[in-house]
N, C-alpha and C positions, 0 to 999 in steps of 0.2 A: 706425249711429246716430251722428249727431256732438253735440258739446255740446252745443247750446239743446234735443237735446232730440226734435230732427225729425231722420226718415228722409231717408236723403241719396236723393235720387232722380234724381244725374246718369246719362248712360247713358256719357258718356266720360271718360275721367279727363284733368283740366286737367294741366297744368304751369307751374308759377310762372318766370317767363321774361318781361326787361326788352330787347323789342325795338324800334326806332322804327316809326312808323308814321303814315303820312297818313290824313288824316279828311279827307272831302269831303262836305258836308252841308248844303245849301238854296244852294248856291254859295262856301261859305266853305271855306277849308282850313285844317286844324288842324294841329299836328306833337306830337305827341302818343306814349307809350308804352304797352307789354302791363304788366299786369300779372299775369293768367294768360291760358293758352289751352288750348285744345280742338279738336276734330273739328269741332265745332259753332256754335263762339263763343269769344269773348275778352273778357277785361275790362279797359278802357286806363284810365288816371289821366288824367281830364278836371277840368278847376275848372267847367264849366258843361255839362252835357248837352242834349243834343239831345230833343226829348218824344216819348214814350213812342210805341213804333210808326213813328217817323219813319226814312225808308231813308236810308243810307248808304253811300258807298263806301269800302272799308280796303285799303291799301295795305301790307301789312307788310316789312320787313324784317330777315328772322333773321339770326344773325352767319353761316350758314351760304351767306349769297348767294342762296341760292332764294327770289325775292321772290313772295308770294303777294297777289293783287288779287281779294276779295269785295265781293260787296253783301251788305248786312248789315240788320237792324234795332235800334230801340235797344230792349232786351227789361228794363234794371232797373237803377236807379240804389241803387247802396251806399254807402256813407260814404266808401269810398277809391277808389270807381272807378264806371266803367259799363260793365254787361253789354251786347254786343251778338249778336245769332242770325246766324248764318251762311245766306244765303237759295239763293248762286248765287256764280259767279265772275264779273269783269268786266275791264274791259281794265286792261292797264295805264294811269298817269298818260301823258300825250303829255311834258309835260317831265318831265328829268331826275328820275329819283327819290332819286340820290345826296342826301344831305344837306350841304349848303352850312354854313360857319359861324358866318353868323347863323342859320340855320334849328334848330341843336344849342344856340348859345345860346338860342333863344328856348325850347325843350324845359325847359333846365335852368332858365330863370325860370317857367317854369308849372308846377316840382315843389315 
């Protein structure tokens, strides 16, 4: 049970974990962070979500190097982020997925 009260009814346990990550979504790319993850899905700090059901491509990258590239959908928008479902995997980005220094500054003005 968690506070409000409801049955927690994830089936994998997240971890709170501030990774970068690309958003690919109706042709636009976002540079965007985790703010938890899962088996399943992750929730990134977005200022503007994508509508509900709309697919996605996510590009992560953990500090670990293992970059991981899903399609996704967008499953719930929360106060401090948006939940996406993990549907499939997809390629990697064709360019560079390293992060340039504009591309870290524009992360840190969209937190």
């Amino acid at each position: 049970m968690i506070a409000t009260g409801r049955v927690e009814q994830r089936r994998y346990p997240r971890r709170q974990v501030s990774w970068p990550v690309i958003l690919e979504a109706d042709g636009q790319v976002c540079y965007v962070e985790t703010l938890d993850f899962s088996a399943r899905g992750a929730k990134l700090r977005l200022r503007i979500a994508p509508p509900l059901g709309s697919p996605v491509l996510l590009h992560f990258m953990p500090d670990d190097g293992d970059e991981l590239h899903v399609e996704a959908l967008t499953w719930r928008v929360d106060p401090d982020g948006v939940a996406f479902f993990f549907i499939g995997r997809c390629a990697p980005r064709e360019a560079e997925t390293q992060w340039t220094e504009a591309e870290a500054a524009e992360v840190a003005l969209a937190l």
